[in-house]
mmCIF file of the N, C-alpha and C atoms, coordinates in Angstrom:
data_MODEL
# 
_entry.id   MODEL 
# 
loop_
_atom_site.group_PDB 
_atom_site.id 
_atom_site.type_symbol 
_atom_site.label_atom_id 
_atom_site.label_alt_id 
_atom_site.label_comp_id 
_atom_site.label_asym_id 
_atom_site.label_entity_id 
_atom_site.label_seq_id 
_atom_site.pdbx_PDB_ins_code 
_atom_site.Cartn_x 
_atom_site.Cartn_y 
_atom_site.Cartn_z 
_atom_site.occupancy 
_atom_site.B_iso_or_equiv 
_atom_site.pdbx_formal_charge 
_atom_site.auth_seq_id 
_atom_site.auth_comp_id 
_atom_site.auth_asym_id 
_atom_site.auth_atom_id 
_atom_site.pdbx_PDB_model_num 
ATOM 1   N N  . UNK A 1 1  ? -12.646 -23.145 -94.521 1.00 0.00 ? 1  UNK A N  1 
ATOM 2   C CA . UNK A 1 1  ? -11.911 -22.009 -94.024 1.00 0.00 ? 1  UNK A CA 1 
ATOM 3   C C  . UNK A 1 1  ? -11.105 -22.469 -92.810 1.00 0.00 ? 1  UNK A C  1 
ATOM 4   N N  . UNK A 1 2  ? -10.037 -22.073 -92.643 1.00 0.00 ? 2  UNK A N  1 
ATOM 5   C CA . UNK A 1 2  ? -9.115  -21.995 -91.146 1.00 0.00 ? 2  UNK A CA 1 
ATOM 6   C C  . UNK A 1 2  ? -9.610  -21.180 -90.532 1.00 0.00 ? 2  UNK A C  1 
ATOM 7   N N  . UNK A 1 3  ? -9.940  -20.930 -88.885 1.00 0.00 ? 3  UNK A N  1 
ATOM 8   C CA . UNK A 1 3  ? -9.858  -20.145 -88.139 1.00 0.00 ? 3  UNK A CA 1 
ATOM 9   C C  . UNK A 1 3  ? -9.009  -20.279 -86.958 1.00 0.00 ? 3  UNK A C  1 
ATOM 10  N N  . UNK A 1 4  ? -8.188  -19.256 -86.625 1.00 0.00 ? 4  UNK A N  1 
ATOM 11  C CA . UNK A 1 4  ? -7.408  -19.021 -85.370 1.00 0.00 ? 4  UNK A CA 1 
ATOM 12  C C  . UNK A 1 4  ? -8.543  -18.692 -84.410 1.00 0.00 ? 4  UNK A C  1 
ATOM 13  N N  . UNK A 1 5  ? -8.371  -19.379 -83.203 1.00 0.00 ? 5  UNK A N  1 
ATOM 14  C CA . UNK A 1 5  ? -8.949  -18.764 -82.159 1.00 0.00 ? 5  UNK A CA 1 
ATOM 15  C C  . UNK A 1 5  ? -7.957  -18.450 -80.674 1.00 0.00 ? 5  UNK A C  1 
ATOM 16  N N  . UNK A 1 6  ? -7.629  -17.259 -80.314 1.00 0.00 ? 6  UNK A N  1 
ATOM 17  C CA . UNK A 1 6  ? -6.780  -17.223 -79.044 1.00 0.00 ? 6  UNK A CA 1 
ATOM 18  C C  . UNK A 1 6  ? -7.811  -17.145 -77.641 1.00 0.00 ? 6  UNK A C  1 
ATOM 19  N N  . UNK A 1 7  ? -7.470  -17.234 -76.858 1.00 0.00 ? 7  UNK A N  1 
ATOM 20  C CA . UNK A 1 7  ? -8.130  -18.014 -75.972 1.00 0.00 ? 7  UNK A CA 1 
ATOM 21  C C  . UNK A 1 7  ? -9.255  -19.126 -76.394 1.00 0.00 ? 7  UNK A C  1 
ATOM 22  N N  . UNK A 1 8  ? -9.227  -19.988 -76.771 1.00 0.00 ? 8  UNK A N  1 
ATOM 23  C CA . UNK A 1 8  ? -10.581 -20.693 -77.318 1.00 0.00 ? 8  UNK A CA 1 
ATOM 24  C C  . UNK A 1 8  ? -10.988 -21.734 -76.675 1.00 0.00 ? 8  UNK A C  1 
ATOM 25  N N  . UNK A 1 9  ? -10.814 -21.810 -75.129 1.00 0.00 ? 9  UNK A N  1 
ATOM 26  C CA . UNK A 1 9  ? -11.208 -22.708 -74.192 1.00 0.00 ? 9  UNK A CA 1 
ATOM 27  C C  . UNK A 1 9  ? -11.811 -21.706 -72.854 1.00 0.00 ? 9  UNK A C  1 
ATOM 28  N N  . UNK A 1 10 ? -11.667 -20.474 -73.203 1.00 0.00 ? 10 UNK A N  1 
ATOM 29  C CA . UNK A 1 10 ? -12.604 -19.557 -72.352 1.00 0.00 ? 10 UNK A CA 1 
ATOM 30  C C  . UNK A 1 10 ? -14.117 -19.800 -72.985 1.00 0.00 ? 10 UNK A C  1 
ATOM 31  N N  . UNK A 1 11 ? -15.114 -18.889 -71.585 1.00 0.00 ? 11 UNK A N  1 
ATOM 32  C CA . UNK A 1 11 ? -16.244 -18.663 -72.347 1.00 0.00 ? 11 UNK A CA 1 
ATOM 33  C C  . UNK A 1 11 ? -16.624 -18.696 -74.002 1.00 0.00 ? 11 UNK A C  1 
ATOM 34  N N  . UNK A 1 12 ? -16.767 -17.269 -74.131 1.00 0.00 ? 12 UNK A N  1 
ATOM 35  C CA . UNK A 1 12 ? -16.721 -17.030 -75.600 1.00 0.00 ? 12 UNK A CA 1 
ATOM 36  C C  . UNK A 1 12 ? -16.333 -17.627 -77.054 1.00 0.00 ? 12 UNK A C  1 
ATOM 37  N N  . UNK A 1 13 ? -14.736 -18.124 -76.709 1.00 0.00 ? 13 UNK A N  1 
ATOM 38  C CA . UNK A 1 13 ? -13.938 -18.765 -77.443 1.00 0.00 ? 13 UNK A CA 1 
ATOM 39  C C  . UNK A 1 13 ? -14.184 -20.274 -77.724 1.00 0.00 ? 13 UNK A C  1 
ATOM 40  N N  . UNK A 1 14 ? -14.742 -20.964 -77.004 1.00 0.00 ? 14 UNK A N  1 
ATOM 41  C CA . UNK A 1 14 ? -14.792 -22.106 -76.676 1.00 0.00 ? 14 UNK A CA 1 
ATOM 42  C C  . UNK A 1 14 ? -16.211 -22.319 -77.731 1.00 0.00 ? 14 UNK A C  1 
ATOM 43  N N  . UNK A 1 15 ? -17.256 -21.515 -77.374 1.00 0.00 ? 15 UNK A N  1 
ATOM 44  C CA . UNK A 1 15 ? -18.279 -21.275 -77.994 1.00 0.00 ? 15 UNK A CA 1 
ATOM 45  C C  . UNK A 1 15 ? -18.021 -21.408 -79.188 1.00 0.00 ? 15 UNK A C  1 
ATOM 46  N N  . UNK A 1 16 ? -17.193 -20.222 -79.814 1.00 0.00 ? 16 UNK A N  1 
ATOM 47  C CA . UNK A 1 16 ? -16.724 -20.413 -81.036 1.00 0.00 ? 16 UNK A CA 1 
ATOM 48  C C  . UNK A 1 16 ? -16.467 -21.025 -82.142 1.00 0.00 ? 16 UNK A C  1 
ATOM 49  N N  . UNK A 1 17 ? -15.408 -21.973 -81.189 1.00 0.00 ? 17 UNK A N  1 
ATOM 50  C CA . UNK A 1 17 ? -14.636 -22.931 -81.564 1.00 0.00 ? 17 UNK A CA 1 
ATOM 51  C C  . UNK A 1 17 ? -15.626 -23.811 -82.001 1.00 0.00 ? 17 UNK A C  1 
ATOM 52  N N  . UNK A 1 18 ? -16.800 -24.759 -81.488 1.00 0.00 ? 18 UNK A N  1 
ATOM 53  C CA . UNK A 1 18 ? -17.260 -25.442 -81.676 1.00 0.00 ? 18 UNK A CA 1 
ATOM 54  C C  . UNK A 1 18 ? -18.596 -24.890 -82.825 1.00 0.00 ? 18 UNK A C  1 
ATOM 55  N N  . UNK A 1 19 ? -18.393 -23.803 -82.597 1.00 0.00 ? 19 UNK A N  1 
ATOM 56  C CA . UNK A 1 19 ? -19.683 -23.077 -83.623 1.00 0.00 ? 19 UNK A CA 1 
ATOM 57  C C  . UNK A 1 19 ? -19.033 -23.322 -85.178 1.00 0.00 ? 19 UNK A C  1 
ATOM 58  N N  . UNK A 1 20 ? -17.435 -23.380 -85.237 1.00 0.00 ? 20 UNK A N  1 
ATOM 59  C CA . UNK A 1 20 ? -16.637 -23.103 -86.564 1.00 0.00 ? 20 UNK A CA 1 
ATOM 60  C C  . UNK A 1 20 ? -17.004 -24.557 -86.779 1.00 0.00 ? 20 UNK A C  1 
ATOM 61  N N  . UNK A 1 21 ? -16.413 -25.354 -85.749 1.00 0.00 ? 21 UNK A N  1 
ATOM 62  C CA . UNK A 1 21 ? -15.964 -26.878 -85.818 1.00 0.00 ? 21 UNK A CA 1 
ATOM 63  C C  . UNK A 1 21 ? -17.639 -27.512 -86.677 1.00 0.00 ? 21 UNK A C  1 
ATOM 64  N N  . UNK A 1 22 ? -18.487 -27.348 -86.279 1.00 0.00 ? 22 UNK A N  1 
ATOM 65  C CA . UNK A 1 22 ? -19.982 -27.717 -86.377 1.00 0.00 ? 22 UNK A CA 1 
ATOM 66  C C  . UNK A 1 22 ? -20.025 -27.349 -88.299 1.00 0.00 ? 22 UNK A C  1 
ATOM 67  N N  . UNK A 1 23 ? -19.581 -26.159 -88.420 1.00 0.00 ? 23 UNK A N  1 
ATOM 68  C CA . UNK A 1 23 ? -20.023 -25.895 -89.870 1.00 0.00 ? 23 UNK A CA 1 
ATOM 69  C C  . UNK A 1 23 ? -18.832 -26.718 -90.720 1.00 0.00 ? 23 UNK A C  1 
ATOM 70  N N  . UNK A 1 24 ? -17.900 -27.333 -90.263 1.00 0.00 ? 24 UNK A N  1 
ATOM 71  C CA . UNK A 1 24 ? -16.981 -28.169 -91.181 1.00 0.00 ? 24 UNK A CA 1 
ATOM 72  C C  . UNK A 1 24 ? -15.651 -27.086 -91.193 1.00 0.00 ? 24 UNK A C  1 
ATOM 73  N N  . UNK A 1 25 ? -15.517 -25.990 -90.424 1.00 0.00 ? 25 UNK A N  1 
ATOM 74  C CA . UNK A 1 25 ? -14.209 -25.225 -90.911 1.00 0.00 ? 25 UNK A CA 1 
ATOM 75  C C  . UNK A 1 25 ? -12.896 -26.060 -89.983 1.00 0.00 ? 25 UNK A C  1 
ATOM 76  N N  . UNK A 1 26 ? -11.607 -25.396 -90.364 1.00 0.00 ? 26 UNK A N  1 
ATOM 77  C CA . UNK A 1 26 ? -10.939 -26.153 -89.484 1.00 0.00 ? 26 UNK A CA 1 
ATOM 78  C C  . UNK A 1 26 ? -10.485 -25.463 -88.600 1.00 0.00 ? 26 UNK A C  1 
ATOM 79  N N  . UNK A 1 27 ? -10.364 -25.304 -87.394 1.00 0.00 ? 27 UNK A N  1 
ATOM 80  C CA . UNK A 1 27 ? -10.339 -24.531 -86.163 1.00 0.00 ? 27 UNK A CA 1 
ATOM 81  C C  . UNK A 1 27 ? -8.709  -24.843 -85.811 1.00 0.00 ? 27 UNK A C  1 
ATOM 82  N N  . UNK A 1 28 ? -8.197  -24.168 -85.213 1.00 0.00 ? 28 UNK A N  1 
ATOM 83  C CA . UNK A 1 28 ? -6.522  -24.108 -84.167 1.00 0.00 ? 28 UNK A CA 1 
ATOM 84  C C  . UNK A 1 28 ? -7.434  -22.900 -82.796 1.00 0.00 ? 28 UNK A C  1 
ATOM 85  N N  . UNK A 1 29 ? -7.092  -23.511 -81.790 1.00 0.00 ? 29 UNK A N  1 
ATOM 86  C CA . UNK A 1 29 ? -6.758  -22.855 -80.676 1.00 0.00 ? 29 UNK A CA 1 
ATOM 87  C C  . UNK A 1 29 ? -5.872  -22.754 -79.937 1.00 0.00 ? 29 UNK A C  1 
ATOM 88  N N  . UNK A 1 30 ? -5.372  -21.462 -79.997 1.00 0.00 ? 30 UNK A N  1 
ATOM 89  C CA . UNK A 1 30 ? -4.328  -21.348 -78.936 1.00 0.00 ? 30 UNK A CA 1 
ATOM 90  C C  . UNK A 1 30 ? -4.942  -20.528 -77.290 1.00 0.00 ? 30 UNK A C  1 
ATOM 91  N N  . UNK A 1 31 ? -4.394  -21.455 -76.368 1.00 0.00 ? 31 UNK A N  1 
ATOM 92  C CA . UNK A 1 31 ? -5.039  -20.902 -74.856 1.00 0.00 ? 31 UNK A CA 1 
ATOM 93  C C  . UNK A 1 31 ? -3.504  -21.160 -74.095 1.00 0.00 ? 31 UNK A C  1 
ATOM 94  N N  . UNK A 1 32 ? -3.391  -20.700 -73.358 1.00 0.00 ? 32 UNK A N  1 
ATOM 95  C CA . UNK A 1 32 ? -2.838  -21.239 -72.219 1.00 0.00 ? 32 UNK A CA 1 
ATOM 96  C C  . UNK A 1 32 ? -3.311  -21.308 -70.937 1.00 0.00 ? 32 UNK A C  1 
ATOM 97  N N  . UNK A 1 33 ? -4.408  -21.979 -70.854 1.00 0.00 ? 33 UNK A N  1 
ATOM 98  C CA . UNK A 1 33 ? -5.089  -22.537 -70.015 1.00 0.00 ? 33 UNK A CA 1 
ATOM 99  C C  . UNK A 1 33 ? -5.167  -21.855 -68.614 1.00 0.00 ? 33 UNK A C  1 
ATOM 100 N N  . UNK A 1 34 ? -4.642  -20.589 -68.772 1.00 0.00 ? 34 UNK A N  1 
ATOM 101 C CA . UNK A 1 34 ? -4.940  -20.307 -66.968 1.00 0.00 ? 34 UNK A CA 1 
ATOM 102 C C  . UNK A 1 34 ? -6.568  -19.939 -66.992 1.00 0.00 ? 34 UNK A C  1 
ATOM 103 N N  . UNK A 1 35 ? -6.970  -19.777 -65.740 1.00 0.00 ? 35 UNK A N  1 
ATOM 104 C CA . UNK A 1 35 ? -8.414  -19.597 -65.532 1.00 0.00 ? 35 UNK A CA 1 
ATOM 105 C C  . UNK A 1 35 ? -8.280  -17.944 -65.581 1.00 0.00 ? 35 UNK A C  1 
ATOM 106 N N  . UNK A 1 36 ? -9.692  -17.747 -65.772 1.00 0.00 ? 36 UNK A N  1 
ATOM 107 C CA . UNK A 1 36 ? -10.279 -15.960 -66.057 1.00 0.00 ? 36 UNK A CA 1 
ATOM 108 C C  . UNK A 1 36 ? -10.036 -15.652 -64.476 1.00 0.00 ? 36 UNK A C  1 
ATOM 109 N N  . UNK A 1 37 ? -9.741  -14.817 -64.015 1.00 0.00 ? 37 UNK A N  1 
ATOM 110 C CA . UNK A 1 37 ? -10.012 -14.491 -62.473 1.00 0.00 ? 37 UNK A CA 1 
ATOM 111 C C  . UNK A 1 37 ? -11.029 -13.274 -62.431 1.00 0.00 ? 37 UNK A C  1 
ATOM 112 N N  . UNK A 1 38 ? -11.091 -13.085 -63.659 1.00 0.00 ? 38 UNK A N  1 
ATOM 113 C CA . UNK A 1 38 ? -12.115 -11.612 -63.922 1.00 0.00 ? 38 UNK A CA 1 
ATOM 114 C C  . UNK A 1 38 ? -13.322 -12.161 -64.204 1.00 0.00 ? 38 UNK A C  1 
ATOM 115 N N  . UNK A 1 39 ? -13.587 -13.096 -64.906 1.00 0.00 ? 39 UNK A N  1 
ATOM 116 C CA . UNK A 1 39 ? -14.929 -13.773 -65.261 1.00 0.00 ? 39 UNK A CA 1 
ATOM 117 C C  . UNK A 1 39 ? -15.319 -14.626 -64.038 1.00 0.00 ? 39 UNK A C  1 
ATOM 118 N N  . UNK A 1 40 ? -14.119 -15.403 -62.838 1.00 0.00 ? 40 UNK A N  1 
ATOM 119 C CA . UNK A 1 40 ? -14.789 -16.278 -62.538 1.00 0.00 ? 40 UNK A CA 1 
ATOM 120 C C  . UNK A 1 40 ? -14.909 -17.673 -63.086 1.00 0.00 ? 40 UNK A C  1 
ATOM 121 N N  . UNK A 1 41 ? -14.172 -17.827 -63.560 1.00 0.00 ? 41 UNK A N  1 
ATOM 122 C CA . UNK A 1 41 ? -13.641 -19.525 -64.815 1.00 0.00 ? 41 UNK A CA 1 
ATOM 123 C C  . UNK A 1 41 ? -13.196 -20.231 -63.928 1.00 0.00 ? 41 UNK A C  1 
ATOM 124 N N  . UNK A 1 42 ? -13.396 -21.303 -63.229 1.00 0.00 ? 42 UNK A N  1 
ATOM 125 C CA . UNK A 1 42 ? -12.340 -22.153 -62.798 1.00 0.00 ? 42 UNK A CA 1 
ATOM 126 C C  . UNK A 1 42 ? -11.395 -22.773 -63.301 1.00 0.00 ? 42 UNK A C  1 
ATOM 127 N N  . UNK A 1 43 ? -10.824 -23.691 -62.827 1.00 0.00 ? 43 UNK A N  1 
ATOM 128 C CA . UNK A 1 43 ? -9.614  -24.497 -63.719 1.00 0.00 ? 43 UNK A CA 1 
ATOM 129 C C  . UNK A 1 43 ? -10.598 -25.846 -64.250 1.00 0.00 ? 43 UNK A C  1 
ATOM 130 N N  . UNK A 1 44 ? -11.500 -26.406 -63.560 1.00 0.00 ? 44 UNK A N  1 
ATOM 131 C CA . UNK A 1 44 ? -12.074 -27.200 -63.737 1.00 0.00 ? 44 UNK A CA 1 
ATOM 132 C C  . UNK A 1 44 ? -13.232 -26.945 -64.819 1.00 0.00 ? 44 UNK A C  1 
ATOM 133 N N  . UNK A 1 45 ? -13.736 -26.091 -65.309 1.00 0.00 ? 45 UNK A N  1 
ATOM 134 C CA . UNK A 1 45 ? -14.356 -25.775 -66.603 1.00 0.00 ? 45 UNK A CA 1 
ATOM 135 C C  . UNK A 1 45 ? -13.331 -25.339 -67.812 1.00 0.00 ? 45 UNK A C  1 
ATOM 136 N N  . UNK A 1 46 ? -11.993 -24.590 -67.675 1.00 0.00 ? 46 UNK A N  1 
ATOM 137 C CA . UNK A 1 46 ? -11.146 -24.948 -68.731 1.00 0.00 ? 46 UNK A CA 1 
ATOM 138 C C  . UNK A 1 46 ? -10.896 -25.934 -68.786 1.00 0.00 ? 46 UNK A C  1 
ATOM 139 N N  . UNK A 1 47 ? -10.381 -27.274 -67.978 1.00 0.00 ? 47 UNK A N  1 
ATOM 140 C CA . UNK A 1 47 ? -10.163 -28.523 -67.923 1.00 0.00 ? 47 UNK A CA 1 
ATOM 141 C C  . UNK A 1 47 ? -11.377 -28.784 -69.376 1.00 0.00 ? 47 UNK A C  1 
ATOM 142 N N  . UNK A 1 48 ? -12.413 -29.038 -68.841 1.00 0.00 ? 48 UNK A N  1 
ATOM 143 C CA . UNK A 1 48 ? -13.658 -29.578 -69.270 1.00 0.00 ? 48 UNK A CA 1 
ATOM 144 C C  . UNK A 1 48 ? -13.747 -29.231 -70.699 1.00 0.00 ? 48 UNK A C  1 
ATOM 145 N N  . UNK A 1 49 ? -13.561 -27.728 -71.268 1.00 0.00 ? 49 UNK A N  1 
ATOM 146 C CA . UNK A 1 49 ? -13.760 -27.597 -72.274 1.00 0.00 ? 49 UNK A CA 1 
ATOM 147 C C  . UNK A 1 49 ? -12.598 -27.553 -73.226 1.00 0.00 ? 49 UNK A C  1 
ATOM 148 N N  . UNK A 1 50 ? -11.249 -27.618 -72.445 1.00 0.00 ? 50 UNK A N  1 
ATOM 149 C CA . UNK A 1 50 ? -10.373 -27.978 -73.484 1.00 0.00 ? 50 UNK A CA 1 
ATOM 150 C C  . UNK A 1 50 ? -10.511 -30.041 -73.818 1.00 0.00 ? 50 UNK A C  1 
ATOM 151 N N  . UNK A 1 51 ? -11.110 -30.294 -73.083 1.00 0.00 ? 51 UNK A N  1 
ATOM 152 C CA . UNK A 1 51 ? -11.189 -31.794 -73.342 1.00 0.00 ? 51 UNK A CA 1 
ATOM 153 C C  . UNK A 1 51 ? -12.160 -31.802 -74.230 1.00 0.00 ? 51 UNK A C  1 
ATOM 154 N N  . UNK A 1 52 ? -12.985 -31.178 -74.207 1.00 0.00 ? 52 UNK A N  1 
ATOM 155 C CA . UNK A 1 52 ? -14.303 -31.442 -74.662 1.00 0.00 ? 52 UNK A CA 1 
ATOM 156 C C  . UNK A 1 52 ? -14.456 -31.145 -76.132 1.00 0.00 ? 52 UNK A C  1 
ATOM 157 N N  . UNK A 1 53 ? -13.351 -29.795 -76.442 1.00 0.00 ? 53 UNK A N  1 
ATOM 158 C CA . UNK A 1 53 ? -12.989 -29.511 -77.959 1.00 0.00 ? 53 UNK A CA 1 
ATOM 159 C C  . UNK A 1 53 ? -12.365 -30.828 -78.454 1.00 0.00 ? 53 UNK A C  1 
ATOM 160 N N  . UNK A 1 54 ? -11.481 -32.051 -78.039 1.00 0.00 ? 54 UNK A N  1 
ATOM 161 C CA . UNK A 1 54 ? -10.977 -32.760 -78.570 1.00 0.00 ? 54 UNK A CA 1 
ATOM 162 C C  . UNK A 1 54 ? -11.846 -33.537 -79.051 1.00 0.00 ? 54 UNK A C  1 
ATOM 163 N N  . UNK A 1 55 ? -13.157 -33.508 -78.999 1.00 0.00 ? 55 UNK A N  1 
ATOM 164 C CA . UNK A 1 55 ? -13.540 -35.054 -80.036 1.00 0.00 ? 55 UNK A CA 1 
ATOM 165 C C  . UNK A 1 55 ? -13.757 -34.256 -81.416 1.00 0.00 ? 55 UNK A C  1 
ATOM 166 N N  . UNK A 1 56 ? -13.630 -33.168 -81.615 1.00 0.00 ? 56 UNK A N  1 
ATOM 167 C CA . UNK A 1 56 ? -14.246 -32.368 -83.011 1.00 0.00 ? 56 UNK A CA 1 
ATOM 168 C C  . UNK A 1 56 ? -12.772 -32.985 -83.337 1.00 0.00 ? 56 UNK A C  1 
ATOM 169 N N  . UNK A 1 57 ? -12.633 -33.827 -85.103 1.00 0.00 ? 57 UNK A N  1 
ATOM 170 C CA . UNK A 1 57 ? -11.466 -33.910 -85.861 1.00 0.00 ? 57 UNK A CA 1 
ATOM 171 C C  . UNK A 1 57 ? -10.512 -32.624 -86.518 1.00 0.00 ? 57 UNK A C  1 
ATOM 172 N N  . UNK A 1 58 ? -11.450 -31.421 -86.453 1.00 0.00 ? 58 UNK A N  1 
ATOM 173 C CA . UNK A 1 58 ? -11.188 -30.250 -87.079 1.00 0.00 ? 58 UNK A CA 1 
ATOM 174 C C  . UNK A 1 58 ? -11.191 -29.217 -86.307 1.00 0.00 ? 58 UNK A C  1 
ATOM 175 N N  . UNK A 1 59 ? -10.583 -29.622 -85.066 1.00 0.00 ? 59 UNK A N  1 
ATOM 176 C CA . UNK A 1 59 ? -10.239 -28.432 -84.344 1.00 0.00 ? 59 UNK A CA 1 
ATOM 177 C C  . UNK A 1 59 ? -8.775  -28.809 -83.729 1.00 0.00 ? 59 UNK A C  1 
ATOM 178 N N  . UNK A 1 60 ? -7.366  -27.826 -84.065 1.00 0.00 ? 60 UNK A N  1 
ATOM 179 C CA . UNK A 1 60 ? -6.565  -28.521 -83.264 1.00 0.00 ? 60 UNK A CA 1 
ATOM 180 C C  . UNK A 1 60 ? -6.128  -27.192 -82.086 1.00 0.00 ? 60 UNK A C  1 
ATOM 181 N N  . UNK A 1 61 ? -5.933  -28.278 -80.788 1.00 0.00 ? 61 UNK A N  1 
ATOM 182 C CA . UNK A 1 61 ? -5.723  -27.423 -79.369 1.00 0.00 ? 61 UNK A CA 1 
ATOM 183 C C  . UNK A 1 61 ? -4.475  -27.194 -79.360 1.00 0.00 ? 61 UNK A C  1 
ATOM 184 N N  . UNK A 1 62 ? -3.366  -26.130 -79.292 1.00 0.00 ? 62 UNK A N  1 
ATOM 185 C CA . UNK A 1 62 ? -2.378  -25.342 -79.222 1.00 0.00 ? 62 UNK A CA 1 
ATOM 186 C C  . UNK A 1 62 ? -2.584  -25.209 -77.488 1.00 0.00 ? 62 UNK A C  1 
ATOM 187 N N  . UNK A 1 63 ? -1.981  -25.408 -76.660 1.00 0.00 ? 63 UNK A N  1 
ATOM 188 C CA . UNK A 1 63 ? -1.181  -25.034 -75.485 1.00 0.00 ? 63 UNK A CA 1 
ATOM 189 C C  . UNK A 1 63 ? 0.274   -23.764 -75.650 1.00 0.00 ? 63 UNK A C  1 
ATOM 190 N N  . UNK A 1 64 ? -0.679  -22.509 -75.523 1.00 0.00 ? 64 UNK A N  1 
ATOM 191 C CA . UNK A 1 64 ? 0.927   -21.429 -75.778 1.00 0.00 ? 64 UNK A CA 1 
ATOM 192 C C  . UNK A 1 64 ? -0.022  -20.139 -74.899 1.00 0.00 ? 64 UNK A C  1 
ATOM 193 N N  . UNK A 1 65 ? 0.866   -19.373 -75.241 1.00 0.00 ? 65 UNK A N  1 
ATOM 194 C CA . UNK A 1 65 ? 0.870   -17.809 -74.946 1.00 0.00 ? 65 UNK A CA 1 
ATOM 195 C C  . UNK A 1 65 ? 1.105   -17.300 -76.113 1.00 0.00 ? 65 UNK A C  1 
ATOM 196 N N  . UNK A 1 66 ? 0.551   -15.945 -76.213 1.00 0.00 ? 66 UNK A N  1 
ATOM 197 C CA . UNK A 1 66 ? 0.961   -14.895 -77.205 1.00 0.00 ? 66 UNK A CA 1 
ATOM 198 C C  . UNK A 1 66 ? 2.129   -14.091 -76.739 1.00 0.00 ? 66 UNK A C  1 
ATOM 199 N N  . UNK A 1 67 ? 2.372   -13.795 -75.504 1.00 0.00 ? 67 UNK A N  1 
ATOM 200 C CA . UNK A 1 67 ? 3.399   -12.869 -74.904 1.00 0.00 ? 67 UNK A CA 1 
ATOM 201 C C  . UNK A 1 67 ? 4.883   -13.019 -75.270 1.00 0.00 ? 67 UNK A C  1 
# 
């Protein structure tokens, strides 16, 4: 299966992402990387977990906006 994920280097999303990636689906995330100011996210844990999605082969990271 494909899955879209938008934000998918936040909390939740990120989770996700690697939950899809793990069962063999093929993942796209689109984020644009600013930090949550409502959650409390730094830049340095999006850093971390948009890097961290890159070793899965079946997930690809999109840098965009929806707006």
């Amino acid at each position: 299966m494909r899955i879209l994920i938008t934000g998918g280097v936040g909390l939740v999303g990120s989770h996700c992402a690697e939950h899809f990636a793990l069962k063999g689906d093929d993942v796209v995330i689109l984020d644009n990387l600013m930090r949550s100011k409502i959650f409390g996210y730094d830049q340095k844990s999006v850093e971390f977990n948009w890097n961290y999605l890159a070793k899965y082969n079946n997930v690809n990271r999109i840098k965009g906006d929806v707006r």
